[in-house]
Each structure stands twice: as C-alpha cells, then as structure tokens.
C-alpha positions in Angstrom: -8.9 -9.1 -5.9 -10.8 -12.0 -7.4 -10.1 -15.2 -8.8 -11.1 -13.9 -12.2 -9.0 -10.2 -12.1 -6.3 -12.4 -10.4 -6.3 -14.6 -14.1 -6.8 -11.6 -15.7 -3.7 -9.7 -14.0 -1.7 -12.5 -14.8 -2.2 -12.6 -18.2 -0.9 -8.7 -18.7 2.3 -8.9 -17.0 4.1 -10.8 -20.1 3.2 -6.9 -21.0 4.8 -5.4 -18.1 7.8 -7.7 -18.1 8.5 -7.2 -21.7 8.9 -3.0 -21.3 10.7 -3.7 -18.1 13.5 -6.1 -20.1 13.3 -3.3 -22.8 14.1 -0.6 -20.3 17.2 -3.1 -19.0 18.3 -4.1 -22.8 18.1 -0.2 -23.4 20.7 0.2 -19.9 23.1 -2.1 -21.0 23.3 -1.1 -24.6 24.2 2.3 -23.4 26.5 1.6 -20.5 28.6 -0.3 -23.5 28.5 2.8 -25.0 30.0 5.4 -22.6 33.0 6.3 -22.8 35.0 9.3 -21.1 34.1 12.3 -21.6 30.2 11.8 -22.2 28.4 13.7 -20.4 25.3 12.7 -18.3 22.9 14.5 -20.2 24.3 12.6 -23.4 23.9 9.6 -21.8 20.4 10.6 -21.0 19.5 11.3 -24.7 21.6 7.8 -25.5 18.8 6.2 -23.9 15.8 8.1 -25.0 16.8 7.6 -28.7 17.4 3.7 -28.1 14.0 3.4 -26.9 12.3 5.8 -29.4 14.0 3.3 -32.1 11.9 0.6 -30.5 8.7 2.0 -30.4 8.6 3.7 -27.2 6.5 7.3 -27.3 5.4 7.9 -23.9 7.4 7.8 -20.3 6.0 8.1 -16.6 9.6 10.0 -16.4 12.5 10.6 -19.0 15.3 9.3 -18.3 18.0 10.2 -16.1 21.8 9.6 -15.7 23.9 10.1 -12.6 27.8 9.7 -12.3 30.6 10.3 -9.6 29.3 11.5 -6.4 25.8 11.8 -7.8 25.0 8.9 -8.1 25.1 8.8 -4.0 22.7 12.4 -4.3 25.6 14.2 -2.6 24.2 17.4 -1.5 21.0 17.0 -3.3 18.7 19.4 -1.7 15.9 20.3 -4.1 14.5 18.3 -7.4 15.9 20.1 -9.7 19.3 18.6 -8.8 18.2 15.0 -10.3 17.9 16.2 -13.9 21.4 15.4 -16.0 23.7 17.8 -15.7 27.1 18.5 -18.3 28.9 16.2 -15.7 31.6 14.3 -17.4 32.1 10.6 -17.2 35.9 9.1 -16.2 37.8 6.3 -16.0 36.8 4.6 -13.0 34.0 6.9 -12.1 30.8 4.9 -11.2 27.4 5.9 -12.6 23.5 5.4 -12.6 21.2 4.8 -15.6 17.3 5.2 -14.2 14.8 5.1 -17.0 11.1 4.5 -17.1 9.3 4.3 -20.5 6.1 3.6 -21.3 5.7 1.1 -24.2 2.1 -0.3 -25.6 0.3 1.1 -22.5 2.6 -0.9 -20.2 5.1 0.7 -17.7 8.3 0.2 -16.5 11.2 2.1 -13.8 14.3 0.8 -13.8 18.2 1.8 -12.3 21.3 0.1 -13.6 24.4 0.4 -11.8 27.6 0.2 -13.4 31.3 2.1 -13.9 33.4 2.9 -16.4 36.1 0.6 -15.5 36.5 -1.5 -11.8 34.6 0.4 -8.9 35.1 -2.2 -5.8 33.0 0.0 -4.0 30.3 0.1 -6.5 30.8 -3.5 -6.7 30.4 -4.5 -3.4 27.5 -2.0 -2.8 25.5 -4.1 -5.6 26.4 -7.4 -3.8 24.6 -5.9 -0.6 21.9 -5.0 -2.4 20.8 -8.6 -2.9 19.5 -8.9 1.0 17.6 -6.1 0.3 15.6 -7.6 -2.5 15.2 -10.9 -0.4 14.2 -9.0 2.5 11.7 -7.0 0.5 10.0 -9.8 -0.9 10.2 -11.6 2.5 8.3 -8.9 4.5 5.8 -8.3 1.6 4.8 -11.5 1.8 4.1 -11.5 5.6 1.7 -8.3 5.2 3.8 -6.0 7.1 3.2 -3.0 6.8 4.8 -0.3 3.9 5.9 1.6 6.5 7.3 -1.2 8.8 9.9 -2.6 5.8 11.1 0.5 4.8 12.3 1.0 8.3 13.8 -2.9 7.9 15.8 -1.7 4.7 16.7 1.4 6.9 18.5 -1.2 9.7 19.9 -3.3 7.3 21.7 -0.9 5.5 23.1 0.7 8.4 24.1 -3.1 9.9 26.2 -3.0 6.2 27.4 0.4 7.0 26.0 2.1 4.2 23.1 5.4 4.1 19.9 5.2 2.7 20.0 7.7 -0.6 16.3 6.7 -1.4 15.4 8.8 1.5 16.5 11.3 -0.8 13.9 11.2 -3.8 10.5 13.3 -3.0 8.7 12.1 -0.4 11.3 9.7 0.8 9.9 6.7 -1.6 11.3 3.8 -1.4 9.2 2.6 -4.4 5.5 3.7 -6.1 2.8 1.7 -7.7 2.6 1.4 -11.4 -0.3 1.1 -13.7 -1.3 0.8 -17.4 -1.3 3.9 -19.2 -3.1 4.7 -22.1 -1.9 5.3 -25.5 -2.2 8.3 -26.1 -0.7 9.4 -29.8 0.3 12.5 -28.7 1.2 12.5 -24.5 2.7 15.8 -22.8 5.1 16.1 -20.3 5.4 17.9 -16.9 8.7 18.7 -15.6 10.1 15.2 -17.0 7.4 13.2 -16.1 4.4 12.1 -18.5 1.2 13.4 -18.2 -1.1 10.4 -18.5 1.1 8.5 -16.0 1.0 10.9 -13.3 -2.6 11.2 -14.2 -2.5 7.5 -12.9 -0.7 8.1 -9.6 -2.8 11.1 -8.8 -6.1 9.4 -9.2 -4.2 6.0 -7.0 -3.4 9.0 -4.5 -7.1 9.7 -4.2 -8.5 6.9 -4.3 -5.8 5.8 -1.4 -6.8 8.7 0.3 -10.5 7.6 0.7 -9.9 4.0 1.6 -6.6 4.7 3.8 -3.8 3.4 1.2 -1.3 5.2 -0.3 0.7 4.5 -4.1 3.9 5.8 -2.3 5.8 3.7 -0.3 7.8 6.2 2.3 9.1 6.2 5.6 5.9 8.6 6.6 2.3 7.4 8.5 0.3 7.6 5.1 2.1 4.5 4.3 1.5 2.8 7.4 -0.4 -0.1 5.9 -0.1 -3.3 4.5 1.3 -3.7 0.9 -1.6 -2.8 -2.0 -2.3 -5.7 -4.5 -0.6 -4.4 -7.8 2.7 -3.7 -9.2 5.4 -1.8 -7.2 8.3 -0.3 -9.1 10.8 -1.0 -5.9 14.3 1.0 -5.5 16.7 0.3 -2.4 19.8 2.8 -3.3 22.8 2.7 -1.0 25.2 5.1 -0.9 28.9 4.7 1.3 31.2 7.5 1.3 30.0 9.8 -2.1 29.4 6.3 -4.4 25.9 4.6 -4.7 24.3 2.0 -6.3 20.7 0.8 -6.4 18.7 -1.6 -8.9 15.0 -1.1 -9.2 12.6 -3.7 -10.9 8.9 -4.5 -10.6 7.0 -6.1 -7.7 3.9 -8.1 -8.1 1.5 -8.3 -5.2 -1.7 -10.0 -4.9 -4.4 -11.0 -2.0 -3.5 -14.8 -2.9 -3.4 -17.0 0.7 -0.5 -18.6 -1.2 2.6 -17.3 0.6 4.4 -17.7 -2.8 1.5 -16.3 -4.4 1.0 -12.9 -2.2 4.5 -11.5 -3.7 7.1 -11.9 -6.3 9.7 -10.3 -8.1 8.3 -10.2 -12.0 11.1 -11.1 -13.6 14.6 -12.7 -12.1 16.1 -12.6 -15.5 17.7 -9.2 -15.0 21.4 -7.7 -15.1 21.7 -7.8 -11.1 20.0 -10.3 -10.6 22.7 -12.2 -12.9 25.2 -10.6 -11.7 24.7 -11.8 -7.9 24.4 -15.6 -9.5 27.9 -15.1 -11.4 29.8 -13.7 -8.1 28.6 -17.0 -6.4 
C-alpha cells in the first residue's frame, strides 16, 4: 500500500466508523427494549427496522439474535441453526445482538453482549474478553501469521477456562475482511446475506487465491499468512458451561513500518470497550 492509498484509506474510515457506531447505537437501543417474552426473531426485526429508520438499505448479513444457551451455539451443527428462532427471552437469561448493515457503501459487523437482568457469568466472560482484543492487536502488529493468533486466542481462552464458540461459525472464522460496497438501489439477498457484499468477499477469495492470501481468518493452512492490509471485522466468542459472549468491531491494518501504524482497533469508543474502563 502506498503513501498515497495509505492517505486515501484513511480518509474513508470516518465512513466505516460511523456505520459501525450505528450498528452499536442500533444494539443498545434494542437491548433497552427487550423485555420477557420477546422472542429472538422479534428482536431480530427490532433491529432491522431501527436501522431501516436511519437509512440503511443493504446488509453483508441481516441481523441475528441469540439468547440462553444459544448464545454459547449449543449443539449447533449445521447453519441453519444461527438464524432467530421463536426462542423466548427471560429474566436473567443472557443474549447476543450480531448485526452487520451496510450504510452509504460502508460496512460494518458487530456482536453485543448483554442480559436481561445480572448474568455474573456473562459478565465475567466480557471482562476476559478484553485480553483477547489486546492480544489480537498485539500479534497483528508483529506480522504473525492469521493462522498463528487464532491458535494464541485458542490457548488463552482455555488458560481462562472457557471454549472457543467462534470455531463454530463456517469455516471456523475468527474474523473476515470487509470492503466497500456499492449502492445498489435495489440489492438481493442470499440466504441472509447481501448479494453485493458477498460479491466482495468472493472476488477477495480469488484474488487471495492467486497471490496466496485469504479474506477468512480460520484456524485452517489457507490462512497461514501474515495479516492482509485492510479492514478485519474481528469476533473472539467464548462460551463456559451453555452461556457466551463475544464483541466484534473493526480492525484496521496497513503495511506502515510504524508498529502503531501496522494495526489498530478503529474506534475505542464502543459499549465494551466502556464497559472494561467502568469495571476498573
């Protein structure tokens, strides 16, 4: 990447970090709203009809909502499973918002954790997480490989106890790159998922194929290389004993020399990010 794209990249994540802070206003706004009884396909069209009130037409997926023991994928065994299901909330029970909208050809994924009521568990599985999101940035930025830090995450969750439930998404991911879309005004979808941003990550899976990269970020050889410059929608989800938790938020990475440069988080103005400052 050269000093001119570098500028250039720069100047577009304001775009990037304001869908992403949408996407989180949007989680918030609708865990405030849940109540028991709601189920988590009414929770999912909570948050689709926030956004569309905002402007937001197009999604590289719809979103999803998770509570009780799903939110830890217990016994998920084929995709289907992660679609919202007539699942009830209750007091106490712990959920998942995960949303990623597409707004003014910028993208955004993002989870939110939460409960309806206290969830120590839940609670103390979100102040774990923050290690992860240090030691994410922290390998990033030494060039290890994709491959490598995933199995870092892997040993440091099991240090804390807890089981990898990102090993259960397709493919293992830990996280996937994310691009620009563009606006389309009329953009189908496929099985949840928008068409022009899978578009994107099928032409980044070809492309990665050629030169030996790969948009996916698994626990498999194809991403046995260093971190692609570009933005990384990164999602550590721990589970412990049928409750999980996970954040997920953007990564930037460039081919800056500048150790502070080569990697950071694009925005640490976010719920968990707060959250870890107010337990301290």
């Amino acid at each position: 990447m050269t000093t001119a794209v570098t500028r250039e990249v720069s100047a577009e994540l304001w775009g990037f970090r304001r869908v992403q802070r949408l996407a989180y206003e949007c989680a918030e706004a609708v865990a405030a709203r849940l109540q028991p009884g709601v189920t988590e396909r009414e929770a999912a069209r909570m948050q689709r009809a926030w956004l569309r009130e905002r402007g937001v037409a197009d999604w590289f997926h719809m979103p999803f909502a998770w509570f009780g023991d799903r939110t830890a994928f217990v016994n998920f065994r084929v995709p289907l499973q992660f679609f919202p299901t007539d699942r009830r909330l209750e007091p106490g029970m712990p959920f998942i918002l995960d949303m990623a909208p597409v707004f003014e050809g910028y993208t955004a994924d993002i989870g939110y954790s939460g409960s309806l009521g206290p969830h120590p568990v839940q609670h103390r599985l979100m102040a774990d997480l923050e290690a992860h999101r240090a030691l994410i940035l922290d390998e990033v930025r030494e060039r290890r490989s994709l491959r490598e830090i995933y199995e870092d995450v892997d040993r440091l969750m099991v240090r804390q106890g807890y089981a990898n439930r990102h090993r259960a998404y397709p493919f293992g991911v830990i996280a996937h790159k994310v691009d620009r879309v563009r606006p389309r005004r009329f953009s189908p979808r496929l099985f949840g998922f928008g068409t022009q941003a899978l578009k994107g990550l099928a032409s980044d899976a070809l492309h990665g194929h050629r030169e030996g990269w790969s948009p996916l970020w698994s626990p498999y050889r194809f991403s046995d290389h260093p971190p692609r410059p570009g933005l990384w929608a990164v999602e550590p989800h721990l589970g412990f004993r049928g409750t999980g938790a996970k954040f997920e938020e953007i990564l930037v990475v460039t081919d800056s020399r500048d150790p502070g440069e080569s990697a950071f988080w694009l925005d640490d103005d976010l719920p968990h990010v707060r959250r870890w400052a107010e337990d301290k």
